[in-house]
DRENLUM-19666 format. One record per residue (C-alpha): x, y, z; residue in one letter. Coordinates in pm, whole numbers, padded with zeros to 5 digits, always signed. Layout:
XYZa;...
//
This chain:
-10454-03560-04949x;-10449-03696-04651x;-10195-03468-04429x;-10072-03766-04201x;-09996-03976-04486x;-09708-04186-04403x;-09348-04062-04568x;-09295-04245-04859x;-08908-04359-05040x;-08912-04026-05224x;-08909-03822-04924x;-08763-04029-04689x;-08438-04007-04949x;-08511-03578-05013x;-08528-03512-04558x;-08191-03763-04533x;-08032-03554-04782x;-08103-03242-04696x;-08028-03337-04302x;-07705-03499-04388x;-07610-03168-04568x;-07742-02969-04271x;-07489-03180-04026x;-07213-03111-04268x;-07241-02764-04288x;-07299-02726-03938x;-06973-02878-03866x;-06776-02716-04128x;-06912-02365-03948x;-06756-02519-03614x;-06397-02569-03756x;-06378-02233-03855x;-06509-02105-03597x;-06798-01937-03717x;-07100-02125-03543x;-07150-02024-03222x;-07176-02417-03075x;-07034-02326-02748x;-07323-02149-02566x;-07389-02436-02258x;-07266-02459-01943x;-06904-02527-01834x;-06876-02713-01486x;-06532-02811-01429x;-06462-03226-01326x;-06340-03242-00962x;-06262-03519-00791x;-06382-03516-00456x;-06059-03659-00289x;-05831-03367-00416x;-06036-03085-00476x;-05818-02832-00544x;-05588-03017-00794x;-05526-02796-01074x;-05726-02772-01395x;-05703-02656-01707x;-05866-02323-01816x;-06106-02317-02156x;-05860-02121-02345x;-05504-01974-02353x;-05468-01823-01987x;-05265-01471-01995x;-05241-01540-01639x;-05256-01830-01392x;-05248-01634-01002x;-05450-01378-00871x;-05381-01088-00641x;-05666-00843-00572x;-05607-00531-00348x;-05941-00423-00229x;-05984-00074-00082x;-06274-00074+00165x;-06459+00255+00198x;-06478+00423-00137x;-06164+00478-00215x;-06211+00862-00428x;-06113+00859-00772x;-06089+01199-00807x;-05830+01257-00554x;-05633+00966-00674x;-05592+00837-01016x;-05853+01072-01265x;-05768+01351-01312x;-05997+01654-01402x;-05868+02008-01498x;-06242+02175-01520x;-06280+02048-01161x;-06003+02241-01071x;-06072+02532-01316x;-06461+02539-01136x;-06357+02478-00759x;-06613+02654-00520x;-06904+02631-00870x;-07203+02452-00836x;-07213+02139-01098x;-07390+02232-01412x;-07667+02051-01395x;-07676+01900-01082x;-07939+02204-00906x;-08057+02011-00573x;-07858+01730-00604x;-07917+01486-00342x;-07697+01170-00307x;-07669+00898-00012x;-07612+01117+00269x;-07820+01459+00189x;-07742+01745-00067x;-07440+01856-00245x;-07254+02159-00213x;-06985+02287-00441x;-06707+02148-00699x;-06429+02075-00514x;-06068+02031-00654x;-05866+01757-00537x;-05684+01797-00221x;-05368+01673-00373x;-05168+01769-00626x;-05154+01565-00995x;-04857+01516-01172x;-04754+01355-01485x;-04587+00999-01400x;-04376+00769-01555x;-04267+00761-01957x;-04673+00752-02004x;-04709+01077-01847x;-05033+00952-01654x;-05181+01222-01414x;-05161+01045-01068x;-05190+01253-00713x;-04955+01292-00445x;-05157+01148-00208x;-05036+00795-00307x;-04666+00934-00446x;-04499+00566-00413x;-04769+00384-00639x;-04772+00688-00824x;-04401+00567-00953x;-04538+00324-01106x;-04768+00408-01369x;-04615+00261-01654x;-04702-00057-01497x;-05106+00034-01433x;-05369+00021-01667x;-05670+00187-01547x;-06018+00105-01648x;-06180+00492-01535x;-06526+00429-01653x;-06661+00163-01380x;-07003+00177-01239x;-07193+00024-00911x;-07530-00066-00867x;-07526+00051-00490x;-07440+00360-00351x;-07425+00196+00019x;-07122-00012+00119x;-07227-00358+00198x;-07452-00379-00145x;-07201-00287-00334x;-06893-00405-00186x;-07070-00771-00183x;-07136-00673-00608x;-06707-00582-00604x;-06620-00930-00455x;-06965-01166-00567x;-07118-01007-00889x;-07429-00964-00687x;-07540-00693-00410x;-07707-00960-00212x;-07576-01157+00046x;-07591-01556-00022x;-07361-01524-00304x;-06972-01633-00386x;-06659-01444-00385x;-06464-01444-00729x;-06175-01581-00565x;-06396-01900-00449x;-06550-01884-00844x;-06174-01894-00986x;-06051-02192-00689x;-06357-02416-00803x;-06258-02365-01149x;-05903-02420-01156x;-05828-02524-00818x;-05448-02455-00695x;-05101-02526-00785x;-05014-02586-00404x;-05202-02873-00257x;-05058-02754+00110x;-05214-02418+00147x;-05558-02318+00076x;-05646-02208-00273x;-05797-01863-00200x;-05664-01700+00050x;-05792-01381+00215x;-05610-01133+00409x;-05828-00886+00673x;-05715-00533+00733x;-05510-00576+01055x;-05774-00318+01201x;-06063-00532+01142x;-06280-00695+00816x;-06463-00469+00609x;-06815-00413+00627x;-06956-00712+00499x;-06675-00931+00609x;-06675-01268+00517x;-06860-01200+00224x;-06610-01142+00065x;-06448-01501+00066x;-06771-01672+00128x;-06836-01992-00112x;-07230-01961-00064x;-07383-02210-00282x;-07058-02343-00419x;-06886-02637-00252x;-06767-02517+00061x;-06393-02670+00017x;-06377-02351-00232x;-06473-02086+00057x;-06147-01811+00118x;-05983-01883+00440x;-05913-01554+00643x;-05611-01484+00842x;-05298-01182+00810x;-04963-01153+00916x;-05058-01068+01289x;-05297-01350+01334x;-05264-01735+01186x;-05483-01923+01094x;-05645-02053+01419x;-05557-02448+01575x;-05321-02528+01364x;-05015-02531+01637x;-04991-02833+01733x;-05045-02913+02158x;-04693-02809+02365x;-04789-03159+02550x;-04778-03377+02181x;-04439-03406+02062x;-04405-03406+01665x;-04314-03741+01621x;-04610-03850+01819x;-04831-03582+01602x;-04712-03735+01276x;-04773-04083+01349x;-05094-03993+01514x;-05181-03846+01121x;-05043-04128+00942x;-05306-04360+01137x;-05561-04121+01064x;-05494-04122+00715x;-05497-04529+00722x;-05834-04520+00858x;-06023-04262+00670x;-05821-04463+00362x;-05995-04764+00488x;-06356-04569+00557x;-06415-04476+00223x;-06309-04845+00077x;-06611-04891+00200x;-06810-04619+00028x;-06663-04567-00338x;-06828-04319-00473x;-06943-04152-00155x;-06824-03763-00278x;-06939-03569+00061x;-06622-03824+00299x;-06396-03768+00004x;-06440-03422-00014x;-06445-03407+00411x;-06091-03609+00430x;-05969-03383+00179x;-05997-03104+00406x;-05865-03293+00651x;-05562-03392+00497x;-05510-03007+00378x;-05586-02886+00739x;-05253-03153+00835x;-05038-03041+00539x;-05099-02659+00619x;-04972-02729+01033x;-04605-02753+00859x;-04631-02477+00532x;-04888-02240+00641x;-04681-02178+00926x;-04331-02168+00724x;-04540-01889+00493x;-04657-01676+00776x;-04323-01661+00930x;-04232-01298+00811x;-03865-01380+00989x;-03701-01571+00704x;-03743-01235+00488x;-03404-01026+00483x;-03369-00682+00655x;-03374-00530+00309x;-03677-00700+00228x;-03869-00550+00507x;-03702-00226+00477x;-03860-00228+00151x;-04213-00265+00275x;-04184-00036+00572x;-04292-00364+00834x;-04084-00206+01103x;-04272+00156+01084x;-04364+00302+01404x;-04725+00329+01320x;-04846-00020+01425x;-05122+00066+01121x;-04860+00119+00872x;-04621-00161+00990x;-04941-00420+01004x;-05041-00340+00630x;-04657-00375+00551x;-04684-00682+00701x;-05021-00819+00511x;-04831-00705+00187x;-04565-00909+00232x;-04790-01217+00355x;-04967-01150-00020x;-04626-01208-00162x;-04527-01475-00002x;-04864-01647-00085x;-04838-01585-00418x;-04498-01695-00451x;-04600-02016-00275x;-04869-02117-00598x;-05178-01992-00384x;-05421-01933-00653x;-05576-01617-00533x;-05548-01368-00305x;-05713-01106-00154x;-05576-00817+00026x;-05782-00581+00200x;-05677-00266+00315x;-05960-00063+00527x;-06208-00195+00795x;-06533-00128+00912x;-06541+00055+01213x;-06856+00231+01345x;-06772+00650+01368x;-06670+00897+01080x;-06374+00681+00891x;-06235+00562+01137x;-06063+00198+00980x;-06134+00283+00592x;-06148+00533+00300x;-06547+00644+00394x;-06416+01066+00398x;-06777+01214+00413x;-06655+01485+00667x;-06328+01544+00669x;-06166+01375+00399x;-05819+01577+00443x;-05771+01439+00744x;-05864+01103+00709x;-05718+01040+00389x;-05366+01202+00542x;-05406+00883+00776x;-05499+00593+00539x;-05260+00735+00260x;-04929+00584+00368x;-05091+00299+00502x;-05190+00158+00198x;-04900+00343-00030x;-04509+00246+00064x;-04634-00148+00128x;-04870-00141-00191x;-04565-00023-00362x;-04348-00245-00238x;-04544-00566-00315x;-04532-00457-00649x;-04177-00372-00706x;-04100-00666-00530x;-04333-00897-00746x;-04158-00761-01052x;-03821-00811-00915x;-03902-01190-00817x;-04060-01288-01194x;-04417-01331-01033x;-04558-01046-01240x;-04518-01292-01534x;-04828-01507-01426x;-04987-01316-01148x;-05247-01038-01248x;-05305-00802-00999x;-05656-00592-00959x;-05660-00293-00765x;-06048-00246-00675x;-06311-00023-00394x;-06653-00069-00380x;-06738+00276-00574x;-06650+00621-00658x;-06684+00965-00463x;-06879+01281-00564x;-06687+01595-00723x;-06859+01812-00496x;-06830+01822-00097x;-07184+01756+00114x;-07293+02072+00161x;-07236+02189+00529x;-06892+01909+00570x;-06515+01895+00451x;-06571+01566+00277x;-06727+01386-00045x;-07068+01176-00033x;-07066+00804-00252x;-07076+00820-00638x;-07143+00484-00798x;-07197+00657-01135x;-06821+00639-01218x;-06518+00532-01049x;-06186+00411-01104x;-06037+00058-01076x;-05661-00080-01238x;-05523-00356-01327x;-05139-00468-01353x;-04906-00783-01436x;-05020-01080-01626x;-05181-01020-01962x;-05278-00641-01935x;-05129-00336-02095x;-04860-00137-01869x;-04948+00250-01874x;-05306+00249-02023x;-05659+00388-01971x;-05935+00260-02108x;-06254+00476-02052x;-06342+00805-01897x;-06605+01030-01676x;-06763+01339-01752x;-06505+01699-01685x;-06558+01639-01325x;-06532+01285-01278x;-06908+01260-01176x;-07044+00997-01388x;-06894+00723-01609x;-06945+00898-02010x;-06704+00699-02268x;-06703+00315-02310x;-06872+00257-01996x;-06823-00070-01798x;-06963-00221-01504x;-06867-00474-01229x;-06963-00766-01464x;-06705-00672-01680x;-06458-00607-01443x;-06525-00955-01335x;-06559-01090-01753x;-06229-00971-01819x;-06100-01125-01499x;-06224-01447-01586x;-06095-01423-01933x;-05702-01347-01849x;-05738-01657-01625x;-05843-01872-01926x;-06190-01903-01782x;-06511-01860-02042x;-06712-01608-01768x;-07030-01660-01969x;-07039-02012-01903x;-06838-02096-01619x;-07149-02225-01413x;-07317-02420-01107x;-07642-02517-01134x;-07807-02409-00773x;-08242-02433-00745x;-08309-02479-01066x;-08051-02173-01184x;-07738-02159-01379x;-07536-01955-01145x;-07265-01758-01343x;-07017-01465-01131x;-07172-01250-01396x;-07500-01316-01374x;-07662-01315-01740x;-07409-00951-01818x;-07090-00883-01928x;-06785-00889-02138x;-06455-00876-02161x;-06274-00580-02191x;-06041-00664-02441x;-05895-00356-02553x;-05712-00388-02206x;-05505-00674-02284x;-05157-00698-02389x;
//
């Protein structure tokens, strides 16, 4: 027979049968959700001329805003928020197991207890330290993921992997990911909104907030309480009725420009930014002015400390608030800055982590506090998820020959709290001396997964297609962490 016969009635009729049945089936599967149909890419639709209109998320969002507290230096997890009573039970022991040890800066000396206190908190009893007493109050509002791990155990790599999924440079921040996804409920401010230490950036600085190969309208713009956003005063010599007709014109002639190119994306996209950079002249400076907050208000968040460090946070905190309050979509606050010499701008205690950590303590505590309390108080807790976050963990031992603890991206600590998480809950745990991540362990990518998914967003297919790649926050890994939500 020959085997390239042509196909006869017979099975013409038996393949359009059986195919029909196939399609059927198929779709049946999809109503009920068992066929897995949804595997390609998701690029939102943005049009060009308002880029940051809002847009709707894949699925039910458990929370619409974004505030992430970032904590440059290594914050350490065992002198904070996990607790270990065999460290304290072996203080001055070697680490069973851990003969020669040699981490990023050299070997390891002994187990060292914590060099605060932990207490039970709140009705959930959590063990928190009293080296951050104020947040501390708080626990039945946190719930701590304690079994994250890096890929870097050096601060740029891994604080670009915190903030970009990836320890490269080149790559974008997951504020700029969620922005280009579901773009802003206030079309006068930026969507993403970053917030520098008022020492300095941290180490890989803008980074952080960088759109890379996304469209640049999406990048973070940078400025705190204690500097604005640069140019947008308008000239003592222009007088505002002169500076508003002088936009209306240019409005009527970029109106009149692109008439003339429909469909041209890149001018729609560039007068967008234009008109935002006009619109943000009147409400970026109404948000920035600290001044129309009561005296209570900034009792509350310590701005008028003596410490111009503790006062300057206060004053970020309150910035992060009032951004947040205004629709911004996400922001992030950074506390700690990258200053050349032993710790001096962030939470990097290799030598003498006492000391330092006496110093950056309050700083980040009362304020941190504050913005919390404060968000509760004001209903904002009700859509806005906040994500406490450092770079990596710190190692239960001190480096032999100094009074401080070397980096530990084998386990470390990050928490969530707000929108669409459970209050006073852990999920995950390290080994009895906090050294390495041992039950349900998670990564970065599903940090950033479950981030994604309380925002509505599907993070395995949220996507750009850049050189021939389908560019994901998570790369090709992660999940969601769902035994965290509420």
């Amino acid at each position: 027979m020959n085997r390239f016969q042509l196909l006869n009635r017979r099975h013409f009729l038996q393949h359009a049968v059986s195919g029909m049945s196939g399609m059927a089936l198929a779709q049946l599967l999809s109503g009920d959700g068992l066929l897995n149909a949804n595997t390609l890419p998701v690029r939102p639709e943005i049009d060009p001329s308002h880029p940051n209109a809002p847009r709707r998320p894949h699925i039910r969002p458990r929370a619409k805003q974004v505030l992430c507290i970032f904590c440059s230096g290594a914050l350490s997890h065992v002198d904070t928020w996990d607790y270990k009573p065999e460290l304290v039970k072996r203080h001055g022991q070697p680490m069973p197991g851990s003969d020669k040890l040699v981490t990023f800066q050299g070997e390891q000396g002994m187990l060292t207890k914590p060099l605060w206190d932990f207490k039970p908190r709140g009705q959930c009893g959590k063990m928190i330290s009293d080296l951050l007493p104020n947040i501390a109050e708080l626990a039945d509002e946190m719930c701590f993921v304690h079994s994250l791990t890096a890929k870097s155990n050096t601060h740029g790599p891994a604080e670009n992997q915190m903030s970009t999924g990836n320890t490269l440079d080149g790559y974008p921040g997951m504020g700029t990911w969620v922005t280009y996804a579901l773009g802003s409920e206030n079309q006068n401010l930026p969507a993403f909104v970053a917030i520098p230490d008022p020492r300095g950036v941290p180490q890989v600085g803008p980074n952080h907030w960088n759109s890379a190969f996304l469209p640049a309208v999406f990048q973070g713009t940078a400025f705190n309480a204690d500097k604005a956003i640069p140019h947008l005063q308008r000239p003592p010599a222009i007088s505002a009725k002169s500076d508003v007709a002088a936009r209306d014109f240019l409005r009527f002639l970029n109106d009149k420009h692109l008439e003339q190119f429909p469909g041209d994306t890149e001018l729609a996209a560039r007068i967008a930014s234009y008109e935002l950079a006009a619109h943000m002249q009147i409400e970026a400076a109404e948000v920035s002015d600290l001044k129309r907050e009561s005296a209570l208000t900034h009792q509350l968040y310590g701005t008028d400390d003596p410490d111009p460090n503790r006062s300057g946070f206060a004053r970020n905190c309150l910035l992060a608030r009032r951004l947040i309050e205004k629709g911004v979509r996400f922001v992030q606050l950074f506390n700690g800055a990258y200053a050349m010499g032993e710790g001096v701008g962030n939470w990097d205690g290799h030598k003498t982590i006492a000391t330092q950590y006496a110093v950056h303590g309050p700083i980040l505590d009362r304020p941190v506090a504050a913005l919390i309390r404060d968000m509760k108080a004001r209903g904002l807790l009700e859509d806005t998820v906040i994500m406490f976050v450092t770079e990596f963990g710190r190692m239960p031992t001190f480096q032999k020959g100094a009074n401080g603890r070397d980096h530990n991206p084998k386990g470390f600590t990050a928490w969530f709290a707000g929108a669409g998480v459970k209050k006073g809950f852990s999920y995950g745990a390290t080994d009895d001396f906090g050294y390495q991540a041992v039950d349900r362990v998670s990564s970065i990518y599903e940090l950033h997964g479950t981030l994604l998914h309380l925002l509505g967003l599907d993070f395995d297919r949220l996507s750009y297609y850049h050189n021939g790649l389908e560019r994901k926050l998570t790369d090709v890994h992660g999940s969601v962490i769902h035994e965290i939500m509420a």
